[in-house]
N, C-alpha and C positions, 0 to 999 in steps of 0.2 A: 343673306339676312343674318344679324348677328340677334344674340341676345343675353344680359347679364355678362356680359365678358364673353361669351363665347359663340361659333357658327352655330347656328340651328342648321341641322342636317336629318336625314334619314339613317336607318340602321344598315348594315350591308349584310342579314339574316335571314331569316324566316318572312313567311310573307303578310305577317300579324305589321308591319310597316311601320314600327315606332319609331317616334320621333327623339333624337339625341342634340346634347348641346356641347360640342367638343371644345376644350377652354385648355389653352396654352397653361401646362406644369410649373412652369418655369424653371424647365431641366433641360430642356429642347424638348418634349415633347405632348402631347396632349391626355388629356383626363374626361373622360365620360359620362356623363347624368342622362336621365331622361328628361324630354321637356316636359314641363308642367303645363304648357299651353296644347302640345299637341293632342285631338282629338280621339287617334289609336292607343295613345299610354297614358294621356296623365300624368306624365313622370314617370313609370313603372320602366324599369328593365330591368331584361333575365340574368343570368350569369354572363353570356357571351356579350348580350351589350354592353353589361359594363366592365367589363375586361377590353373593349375593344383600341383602346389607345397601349394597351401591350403588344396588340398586334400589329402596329404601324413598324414601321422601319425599314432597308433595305439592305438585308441579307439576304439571299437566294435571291434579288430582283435580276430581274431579263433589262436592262437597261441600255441596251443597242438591237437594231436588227443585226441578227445572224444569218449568213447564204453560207448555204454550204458548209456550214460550222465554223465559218470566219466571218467576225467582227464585219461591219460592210455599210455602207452612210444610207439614209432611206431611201434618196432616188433608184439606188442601187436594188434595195429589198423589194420597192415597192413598181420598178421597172419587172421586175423579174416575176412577180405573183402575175400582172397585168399581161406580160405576153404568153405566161403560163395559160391560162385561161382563156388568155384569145385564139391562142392555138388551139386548145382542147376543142374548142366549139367550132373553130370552122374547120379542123378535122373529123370529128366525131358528131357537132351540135352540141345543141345547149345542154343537153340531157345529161350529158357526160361531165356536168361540173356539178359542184355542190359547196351548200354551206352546212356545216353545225355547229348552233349559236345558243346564246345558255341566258337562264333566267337570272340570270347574274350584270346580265348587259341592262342597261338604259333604254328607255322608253327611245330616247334619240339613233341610240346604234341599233335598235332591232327596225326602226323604221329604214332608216341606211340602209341595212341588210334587205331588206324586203324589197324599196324600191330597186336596189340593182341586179337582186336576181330572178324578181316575177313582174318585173316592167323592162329592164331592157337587156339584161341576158336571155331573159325570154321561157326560162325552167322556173317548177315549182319547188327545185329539190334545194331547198332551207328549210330545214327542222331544226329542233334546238331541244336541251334537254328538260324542258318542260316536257314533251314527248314521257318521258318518265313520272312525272307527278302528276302531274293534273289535267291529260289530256282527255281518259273517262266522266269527268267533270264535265268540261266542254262539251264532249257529243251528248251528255246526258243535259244538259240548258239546253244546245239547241236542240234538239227532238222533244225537248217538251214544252219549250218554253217560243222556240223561235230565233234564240240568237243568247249565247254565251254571257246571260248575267246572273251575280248575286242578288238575291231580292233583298236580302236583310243590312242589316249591322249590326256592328261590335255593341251597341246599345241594348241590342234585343236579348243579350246574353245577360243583362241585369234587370231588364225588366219581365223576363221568363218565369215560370212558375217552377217546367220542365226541361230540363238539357238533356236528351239521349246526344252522347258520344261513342260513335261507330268507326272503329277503325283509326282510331287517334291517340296517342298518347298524348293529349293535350298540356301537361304537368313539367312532360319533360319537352317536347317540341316546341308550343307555344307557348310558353311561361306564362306571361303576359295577359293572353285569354283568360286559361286558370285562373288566376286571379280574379281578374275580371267576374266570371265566375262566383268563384267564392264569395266573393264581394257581395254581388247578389242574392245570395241566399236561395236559388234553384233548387230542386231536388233532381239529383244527378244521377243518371245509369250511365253504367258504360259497357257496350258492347266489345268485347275483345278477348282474343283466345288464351293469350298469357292475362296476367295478373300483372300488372304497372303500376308503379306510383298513382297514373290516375287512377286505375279502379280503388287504388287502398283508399281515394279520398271520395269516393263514389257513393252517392246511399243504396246503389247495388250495383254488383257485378256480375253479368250474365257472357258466362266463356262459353260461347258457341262455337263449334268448329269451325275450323279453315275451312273458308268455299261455300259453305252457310247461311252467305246474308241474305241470295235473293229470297230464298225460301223465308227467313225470318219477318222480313218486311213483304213478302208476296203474303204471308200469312196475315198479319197486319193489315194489310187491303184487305181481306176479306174478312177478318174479326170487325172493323169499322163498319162496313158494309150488313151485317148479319146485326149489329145490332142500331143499326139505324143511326150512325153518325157521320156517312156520306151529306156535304151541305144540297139543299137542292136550291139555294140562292145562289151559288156561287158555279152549278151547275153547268149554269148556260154558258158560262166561259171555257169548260173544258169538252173534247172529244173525246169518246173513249170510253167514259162510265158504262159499264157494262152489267148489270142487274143477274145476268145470266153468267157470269166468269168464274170459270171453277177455279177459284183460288183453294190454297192449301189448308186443312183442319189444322185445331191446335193436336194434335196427335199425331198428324203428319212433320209438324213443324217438330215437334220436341225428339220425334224420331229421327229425325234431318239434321237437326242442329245440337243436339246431348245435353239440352236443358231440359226439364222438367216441366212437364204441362201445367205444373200449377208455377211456375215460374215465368213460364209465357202469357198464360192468362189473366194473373197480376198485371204484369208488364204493358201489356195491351191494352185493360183496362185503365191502368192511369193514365198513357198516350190517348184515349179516346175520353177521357172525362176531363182532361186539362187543354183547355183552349187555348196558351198561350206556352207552347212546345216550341222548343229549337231541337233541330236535330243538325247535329255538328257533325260531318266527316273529313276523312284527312285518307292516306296513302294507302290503309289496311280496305278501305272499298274499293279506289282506283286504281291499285296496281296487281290486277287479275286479269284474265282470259273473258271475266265478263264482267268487269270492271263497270262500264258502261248501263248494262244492265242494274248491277247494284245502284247507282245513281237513281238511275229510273226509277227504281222503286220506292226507294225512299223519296224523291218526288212525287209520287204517283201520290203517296200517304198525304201530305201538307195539298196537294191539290183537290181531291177526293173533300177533304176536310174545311176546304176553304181559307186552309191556317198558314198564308204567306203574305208578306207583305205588311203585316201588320205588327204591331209592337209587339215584341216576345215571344213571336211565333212567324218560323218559315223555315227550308232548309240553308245550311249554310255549310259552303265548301271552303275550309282552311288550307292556304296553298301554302307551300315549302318553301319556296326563293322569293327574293323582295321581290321584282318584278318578272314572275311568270303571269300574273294581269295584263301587266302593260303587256307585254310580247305578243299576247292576245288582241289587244285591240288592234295592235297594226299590222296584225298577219304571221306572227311568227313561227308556225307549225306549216307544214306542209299544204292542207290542203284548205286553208284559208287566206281570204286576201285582208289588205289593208284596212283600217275602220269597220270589220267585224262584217267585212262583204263576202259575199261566196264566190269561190274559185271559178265552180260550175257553173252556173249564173252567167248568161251572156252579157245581161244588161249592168249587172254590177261590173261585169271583166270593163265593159266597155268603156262605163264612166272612169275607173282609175285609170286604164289609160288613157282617155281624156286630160283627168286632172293632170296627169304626171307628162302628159305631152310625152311622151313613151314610144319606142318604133314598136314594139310587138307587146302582147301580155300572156303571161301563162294562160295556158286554154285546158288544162286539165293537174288533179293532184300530183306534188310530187311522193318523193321518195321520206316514206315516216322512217326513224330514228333508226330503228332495227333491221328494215328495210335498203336503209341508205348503206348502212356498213355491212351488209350480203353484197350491197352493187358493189362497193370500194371490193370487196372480197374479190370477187369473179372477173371485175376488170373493167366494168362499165364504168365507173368513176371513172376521169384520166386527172382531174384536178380537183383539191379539195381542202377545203377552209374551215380549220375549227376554233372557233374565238371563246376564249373565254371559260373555258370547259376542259374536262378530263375523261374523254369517252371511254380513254382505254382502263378506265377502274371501274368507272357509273356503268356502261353498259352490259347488257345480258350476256354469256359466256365470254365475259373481259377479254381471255387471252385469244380468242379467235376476233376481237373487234381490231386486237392491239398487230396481229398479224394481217388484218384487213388494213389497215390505215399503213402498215407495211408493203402494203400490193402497190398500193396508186402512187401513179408516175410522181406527182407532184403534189405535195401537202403545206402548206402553208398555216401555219397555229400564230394569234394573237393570244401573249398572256402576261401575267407580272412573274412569274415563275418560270426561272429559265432552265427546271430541272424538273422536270412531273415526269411520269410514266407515258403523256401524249409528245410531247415537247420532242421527246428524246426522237423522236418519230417522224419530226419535220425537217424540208430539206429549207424552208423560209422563216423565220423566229422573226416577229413583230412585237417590237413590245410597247405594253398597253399602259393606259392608268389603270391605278387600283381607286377600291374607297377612300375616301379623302384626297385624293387628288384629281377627281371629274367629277364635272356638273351635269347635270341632268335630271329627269324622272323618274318617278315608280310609282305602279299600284297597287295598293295591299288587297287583302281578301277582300275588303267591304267595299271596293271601289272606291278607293280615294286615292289619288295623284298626290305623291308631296315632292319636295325636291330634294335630293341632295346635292351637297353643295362641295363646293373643296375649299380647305381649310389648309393643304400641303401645298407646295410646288409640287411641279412635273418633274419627276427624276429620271437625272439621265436623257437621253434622249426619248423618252416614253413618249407617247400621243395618244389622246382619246380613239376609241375604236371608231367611233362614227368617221374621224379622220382619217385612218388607214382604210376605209371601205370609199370615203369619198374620193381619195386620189387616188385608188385603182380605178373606179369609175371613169376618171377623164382622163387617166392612162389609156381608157379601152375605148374613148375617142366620146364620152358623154359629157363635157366640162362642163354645160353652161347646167345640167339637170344636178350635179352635185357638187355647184358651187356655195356653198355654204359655209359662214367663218366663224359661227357659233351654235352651241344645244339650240343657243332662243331660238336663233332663223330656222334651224328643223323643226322645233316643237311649234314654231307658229305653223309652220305648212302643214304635218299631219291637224293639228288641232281646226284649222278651216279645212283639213279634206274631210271630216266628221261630220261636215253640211251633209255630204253622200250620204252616210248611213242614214241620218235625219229623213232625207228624201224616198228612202227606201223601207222609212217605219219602223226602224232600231230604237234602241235606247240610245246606243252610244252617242251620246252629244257635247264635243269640248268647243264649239266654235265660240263663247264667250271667252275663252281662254285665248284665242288666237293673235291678240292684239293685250293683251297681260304687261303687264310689269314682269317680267322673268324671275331678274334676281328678289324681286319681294312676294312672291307668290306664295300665298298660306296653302293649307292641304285644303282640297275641295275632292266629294263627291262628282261620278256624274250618275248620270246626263246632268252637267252645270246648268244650275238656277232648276231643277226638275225635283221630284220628291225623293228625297234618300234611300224611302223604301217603296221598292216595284213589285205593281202587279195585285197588290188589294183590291185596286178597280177593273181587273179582270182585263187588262189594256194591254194581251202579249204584242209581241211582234207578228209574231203567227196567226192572229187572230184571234183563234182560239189555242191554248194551253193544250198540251196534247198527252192522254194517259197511255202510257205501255203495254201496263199488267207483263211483263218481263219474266218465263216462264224460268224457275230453278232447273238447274244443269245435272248432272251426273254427280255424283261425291267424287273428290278426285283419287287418283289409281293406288290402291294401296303400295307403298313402298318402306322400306325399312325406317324413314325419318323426314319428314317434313319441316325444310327450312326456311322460317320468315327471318325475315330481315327488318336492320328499321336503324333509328339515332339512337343517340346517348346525352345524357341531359346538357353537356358540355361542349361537347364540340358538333361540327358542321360538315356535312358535306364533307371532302377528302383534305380535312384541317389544314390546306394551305394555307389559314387563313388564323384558326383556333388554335392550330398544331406550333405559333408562333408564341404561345399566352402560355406561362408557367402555371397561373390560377388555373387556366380552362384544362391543363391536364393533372391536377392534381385530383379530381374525383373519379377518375377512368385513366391508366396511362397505359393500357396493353390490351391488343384485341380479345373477346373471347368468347365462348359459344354457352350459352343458357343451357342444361339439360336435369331434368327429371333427374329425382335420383333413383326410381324405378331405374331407368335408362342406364344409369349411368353404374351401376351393382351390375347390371346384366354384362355389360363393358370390358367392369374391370377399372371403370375411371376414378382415381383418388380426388380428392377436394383440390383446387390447383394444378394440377397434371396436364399434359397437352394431351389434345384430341384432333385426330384427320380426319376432314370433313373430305369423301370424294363422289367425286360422280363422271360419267366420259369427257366433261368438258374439262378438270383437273381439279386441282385438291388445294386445301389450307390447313394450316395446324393454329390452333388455336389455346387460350387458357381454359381448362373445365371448369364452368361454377355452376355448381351443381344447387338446383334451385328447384321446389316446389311453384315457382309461378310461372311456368310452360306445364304442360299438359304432357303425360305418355307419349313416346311417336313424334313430339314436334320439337325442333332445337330453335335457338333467337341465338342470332349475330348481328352484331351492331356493321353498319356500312363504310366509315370512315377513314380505315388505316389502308395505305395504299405500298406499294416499291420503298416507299420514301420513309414510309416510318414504321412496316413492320418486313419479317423474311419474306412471309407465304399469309397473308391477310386481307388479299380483294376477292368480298366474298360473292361480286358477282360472275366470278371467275363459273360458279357455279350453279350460276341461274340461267336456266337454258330462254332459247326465243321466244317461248310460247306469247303472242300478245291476242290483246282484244280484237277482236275483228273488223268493231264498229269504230274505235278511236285509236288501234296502235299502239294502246300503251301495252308495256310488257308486266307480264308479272312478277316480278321482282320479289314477292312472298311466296312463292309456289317453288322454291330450290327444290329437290329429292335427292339426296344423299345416302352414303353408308357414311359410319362412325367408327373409326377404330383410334381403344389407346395406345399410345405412346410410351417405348420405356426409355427416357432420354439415359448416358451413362451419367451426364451430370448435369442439375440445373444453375442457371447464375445470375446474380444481380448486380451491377455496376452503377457508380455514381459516379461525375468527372465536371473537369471545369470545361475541356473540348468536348465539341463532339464525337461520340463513340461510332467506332463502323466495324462491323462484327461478319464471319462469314461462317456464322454455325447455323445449325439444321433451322434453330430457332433463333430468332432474335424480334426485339420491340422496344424501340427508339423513342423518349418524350423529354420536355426541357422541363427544367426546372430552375427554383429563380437564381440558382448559383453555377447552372449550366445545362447539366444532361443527367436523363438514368436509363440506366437500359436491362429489361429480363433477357434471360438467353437461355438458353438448354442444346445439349448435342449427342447425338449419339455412339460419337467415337471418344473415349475417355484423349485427357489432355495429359502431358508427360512435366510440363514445366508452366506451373500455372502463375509465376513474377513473370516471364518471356508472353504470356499471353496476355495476361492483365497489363504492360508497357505495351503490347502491340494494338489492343483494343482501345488504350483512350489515350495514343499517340503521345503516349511520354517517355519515349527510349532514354530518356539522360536522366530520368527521374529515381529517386531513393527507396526503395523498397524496402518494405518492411511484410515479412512473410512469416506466418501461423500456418503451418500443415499437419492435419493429422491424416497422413495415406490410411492408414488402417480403417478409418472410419469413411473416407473421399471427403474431408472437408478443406476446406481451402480459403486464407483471407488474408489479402493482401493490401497495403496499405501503400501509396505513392506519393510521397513528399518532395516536394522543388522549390528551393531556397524558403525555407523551413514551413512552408504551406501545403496543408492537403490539397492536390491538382487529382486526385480518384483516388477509387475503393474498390474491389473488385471482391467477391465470394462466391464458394462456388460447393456445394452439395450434393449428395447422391439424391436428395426430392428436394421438394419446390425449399425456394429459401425463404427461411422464417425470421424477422426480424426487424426495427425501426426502422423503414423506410424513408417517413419522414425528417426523422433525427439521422440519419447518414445525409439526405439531400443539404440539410443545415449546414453540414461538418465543412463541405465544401468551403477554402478559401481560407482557412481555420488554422492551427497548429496542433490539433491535438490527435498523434497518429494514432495513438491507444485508444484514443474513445471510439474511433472509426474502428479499427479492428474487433471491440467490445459490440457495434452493430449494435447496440440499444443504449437508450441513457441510464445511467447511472442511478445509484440511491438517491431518493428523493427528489428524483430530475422526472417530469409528468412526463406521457409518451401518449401526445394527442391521438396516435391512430390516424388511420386513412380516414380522409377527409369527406365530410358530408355536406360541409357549406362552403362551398366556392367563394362565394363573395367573401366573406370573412376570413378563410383559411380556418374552420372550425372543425375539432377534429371528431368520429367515431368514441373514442374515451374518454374527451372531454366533454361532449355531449351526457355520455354517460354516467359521467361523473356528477353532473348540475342533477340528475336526478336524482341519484342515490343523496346529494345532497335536499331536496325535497321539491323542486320543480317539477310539476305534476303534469302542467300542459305548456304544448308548443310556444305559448304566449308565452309562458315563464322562462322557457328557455333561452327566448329570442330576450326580454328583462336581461337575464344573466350575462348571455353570452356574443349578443346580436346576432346569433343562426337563423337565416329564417326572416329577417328582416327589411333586406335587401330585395331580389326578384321573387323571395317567396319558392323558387323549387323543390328548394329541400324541407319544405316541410310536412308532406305526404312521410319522408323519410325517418323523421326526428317524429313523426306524432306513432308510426310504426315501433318505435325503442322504447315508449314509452311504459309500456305493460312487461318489460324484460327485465331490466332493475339489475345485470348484471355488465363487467367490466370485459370487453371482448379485445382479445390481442389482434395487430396489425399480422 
């Protein structure tokens, strides 16, 4: 579908699912807006949407199958996955293969995936990395609800009175929403143990401890209760109300969670005097050991209360990948089947394989995420399929998943990346499409399907993943089951096997979709042609809605430092993708760890300095920013930098197994670590027009838009710092120009090729201080003196490290517009257009505001 000159497509993000209109540059390549018609944005996108036409291109692409790390034609690749696997299984059984597939796939390749390995391989072991995000969610819908849906929508976040935000950096994760938000005029709390961007734009913030929430919202049910705001109309549709349940005192609770009783008891009261309440959560509730549990409860409140379903009030679960929904609907997690059927369930098993005319069906769960790569560990895997995905960074003790997927006989990765930390890992390389070059589905948080579309050719020999899953299928002797020549012909089949769920008293219902127009297909809610929002009429799946009351745990084991994890307002996931955009790294370009400066005095850690994070699973070094908005005891690292773009920076390296019992998701904010500083002999910054590759203790890789810049640090002093600066950004024939003062360890070198700056290289005994911006410029330039000088010149401005992405607006320019008399964000955005754009950065610029002073990069 086009529109205005351009494809209407989907975002390849977060699972907020906005809508983009990609319109030919006329450079060769495309430029980005939101759509104004689509019903998720209205036009609105964040910084990553609208950089996303930076990220198109094919450098690093996988654009051949690889056997055996030779080039090889697909009957080749795809003979060799097919007899992999058919061996495995009539040696060992079905049990012994596996998929791991990612919320990054299409609604079409996750049902591909499903049909061939829990209808006629005959195992349930396909998980994917939604396993990670939003699996607590899931068991927390269906044990209360009956079957895994959202009741609300993005609507209800405007028409709300109250938004509690639990566990969400909404501001910087979902841009988009926030806004949405703002827009409406809600009064907002936010629950969360740091201080974020969104609490700064919060009308309060309540930093309750790590591991806290059930208790908080277990309290919650029983302040509602106690003062008579259980509904007894809406009564009769829940099990569970319990008149006698000793839920937790506000005394117990402020004891439990380090807030103040009279900050609880506020809080509670305005949740029980506002009728039209959303409570918004995201990854800081589901990615615990009781993950699951916190869901509950916070369910338990909006059912208790009557307050779902209806305009401005229900819970709603904001998921991380475009289509970890859809994944959902057609079985994508282990121990579900296709159309939101149960595994266990003889009668649902039966009917899919009915529909699917299938020789066998899985008869019991598989293998969840963490679970699956223990088997790959010990040897029960013999074959294994990861699409799409980067287990060996995402997963919980990274370097022991990366040594698992090392065990098993044979591995097979579909991806666009033909260099990640998993890749390296495969003895079969398939390569896939990316965004913009496949068609297909997805569904965002609120349940709505949109399409996205391609707008590219197929490069190289790439093929859609549904493709490479269907011609191993009739490699492995099922042709006529996965004969299929397009998305539509899959998306008609699941959307008529969604009768099933219909017949079994789900929600899920796309069968008016089955017979569609494919390529014109607008976004639609389901259940299609049904009410947007579920469950006002008391009509679950289950019958009746079902209460928990979800008893708080232990506080978790005192240890030296407690590490959460989490994003950064720019980039995504392990930036294959962001890591491509000069804008998307110009607000974060090196990993680092948040700490207290309590913490960080006791240490020894200076402002900038590295810091080792270790634990028995192994260690990272990271930037210190030493910040009051983590709490005493706890540290924040962002997830994103992987092998590829920092030395020692996958910080799940250090997040042990622990998961949920009830859904498998692992806790991924529950790290425990020691801290110790760093005294590198010297630190360095490099700028260059090649890519830099560095092999010092430290190093942290990002583009920028004249090439690359790289921090470093080492612990063994350097003897000849022109011979290391030509070796780092690969210009041995190049002109040097070298400033040394030994005496002091500083060091700045200057590399000129055919009278152009091609790098910059500096190097100091502490962190280096200087125009970062203004050397990234210099790139491509002539002027070696101004790069050696490392700042601009008299009356040359020095934007500073950048706060608005969209515009490239800098920290001191921002600064500046006030000292010049720009009082509020509005004005700023007047002056400068900060803040204009997706709106993220303006928690940050409304924060500068009361400072009034000019801060160096």
């Amino acid at each position: 579908m086009t529109g205005a000159g351009g494809i209407r497509t989907t975002c390849a993000y977060c699972g907020v699912g906005c809508g983009v209109v990609m319109t030919p540059d006329g450079a060769g390549g495309f430029s980005a807006r939101g759509d104004e018609d689509h019903p998720a944005n209205f036009g609105r996108l964040c910084s990553k949407g609208a950089a996303l036409g930076e990220t198109l291109g094919l450098e690093g692409r996988l654009l051949a199958p690889i056997v055996d790390g030779v080039e090889a034609d697909w009957d080749t690749a795809l003979d060799r996955v097919a007899t992999a696997f058919s061996q495995a299984i009539a040696e060992h059984g079905p049990d012994s293969v596996a998929f791991y597939v990612s919320g990054q796939l299409l609604t079409e390749d996750y049902y591909v995936a499903n049909k061939l390995m829990k209808g006629f391989i005959g195992s349930a072991n396909i998980d994917t990395n939604s396993r990670l995000c939003m699996a607590s969610s899931v068991a927390g819908h269906k044990r209360a609800f009956g079957e895994d849906v959202v009741p609300g929508t993005y609507a209800d976040l405007e028409e709300a009175d109250l938004i509690v935000l639990t566990g969400s950096n909404l501001a910087w994760c979902h841009p988009v929403l926030h806004q949405r938000i703002l827009a409406g005029g809600a009064k907002v709390i936010a629950l969360d143990p740091r201080s974020t961007v969104t609490a700064d734009s919060a009308d309060l913030h309540l930093p309750l401890k790590p591991g806290s929430d059930v208790l908080f919202w277990s309290g919650l049910m029983g302040y509602l209760r106690a003062h008579g705001h259980w509904n007894a109309d809406f009564a009769g549709h829940v099990d569970g109300l319990d008149p006698a349940m000793p839920y937790p005192t506000i005394p117990e609770v402020a004891a439990g969670t380090g807030l103040s009783s009279t900050q609880i008891a506020e809080t509670y009261a305005l949740w029980a005097a506002t009728k039209r309440v959303v409570t918004i959560y995201s990854q800081g509730v589901n990615q615990a050991t009781d993950g699951s549990d916190r869901v509950n409860a916070i369910l338990d409140c909006h059912l208790a209360t009557g307050r779902i379903g209806i305009p401005g009030a229900g819970p709603f679960s904001v998921t991380g990948q475009p289509n970890a929904m859809g994944g959902r609907e057609v079985g994508g997690l282990a121990n579900m089947l296709a159309a939101h059927l149960d595994l266990e369930n003889p009668a649902h098993r039966a009917a899919v394989q009915s529909y699917w005319a299938s020789p066998t069906i899985a008869d019991k769960p598989g293998l969840k995420a963490v679970d699956l790569f223990d088997a790959c560990a010990d040897g029960r895997i013999k074959a294994l399929w990861i699409m799409c995905t980067n287990p060996a960074v995402s997963l919980p003790k990274a370097d022991a998943v990366r040594a698992a997927i090392a065990n098993v006989p044979f591995v097979a990765v579909s991806d666009i990346e033909a260099e990640t930390d998993t890749t390296r890992l495969a003895h079969v390389l398939l390569p896939a499409l990316g965004w913009g070059e496949k068609d297909g589905t997805v569904t965002n948080s609120e349940r709505r399907i949109s399409r996205q579309r391609a707008f590219l050719p197929a490069p190289g020999a790439a093929r859609a993943d549904w493709w490479h899953m269907a011609e191993v299928g009739k490699r492995m002797g099922w042709a006529d089951a996965f004969n299929w020549s397009s998305p539509a012909e899959i998306f008609a089949e699941y959307a008529a096997m969604t009768a099933l769920s219909v017949s079994f008293g789900k929600k899920l219902d796309l069968t008016p979709l089955a017979h569609v127009d494919y390529d014109m297909m607008a976004p639609v809610m389901w259940p299609v042609g049904g009410a947007e929002r579920q469950f006002a009429d008391g009509a679950f799946p289950s019958g009746k809605a079902r209460i928990l009351s979800p008893r708080a745990g232990a506080a978790p084991n005192a240890v030296e430092f407690h590490l959460n994890s989490g994003r950064v307002r720019d980039h995504w996931h392990t930036m294959t993708r962001t890591g491509r955009s000069a804008t998307l790294s110009l607000h974060i370009a090196e990993p680092f760890v948040e700490m207290h400066p309590a913490d960080a005095a006791t240490l020894g850690v200076a402002p900038a300095s590295l810091v080792r994070l270790s634990n028995a699973h192994g260690d990272v070094t990271l930037r210190a920013l030493i910040s009051d908005r983590t709490s005493p005891g706890t540290l924040f690292a962002p997830i994103h930098w992987t092998g590829e773009t920092a030395s020692a920076a996958r910080i799940n390296i250090l997040v042990e197994g622990a998961t949920d019992p009830v859904s498998g998701q692992p806790a991924l904010k529950a790290g425990r670590v020691t801290a110790t500083a760093l005294n590198p002999a010297w630190y360095g910054f490099a700028v260059s027009a090649a890519k830099p590759v560095a092999n010092t203790a430290y190093w942290a890789r990002a583009r920028t838009s004249h090439g690359w810049q790289m921090e470093l640090a080492d612990m063994a002093p350097t003897q000849d710092w022109t011979a290391f600066a030509q070796a780092l950004i690969g210009a041995p024939a190049s002109d040097p120009i070298t400033v040394e003062d030994r005496k002091r360890g500083i060091a700045r070198v200057a590399l000129m090729q055919d009278g152009v700056l091609v790098g910059a290289f500096f190097a100091a005994p502490d962190p280096v201080s200087l125009s970062r911006g203004f050397l990234r410029d210099l790139i491509g330039q002539g002027d070696a003196q101004a790069a050696l000088a490392g700042r601009p010149g008299a009356g040359m401005p020095d934007p500073g490290p950048t706060v608005c992405a969209c515009f490239g607006v800098g920290l001191n320019t921002i600064l500046t517009a006030i000292k010049g008399g720009a009082a509020t964000v509005e004005q700023i955005g007047a002056a400068l257009n900060a803040g204009t754009n997706c709106g993220a950065c303006r928690p940050e610029m409304a924060a500068l505001l009361p400072q009034q002073s000019i801060a160096a990069e």
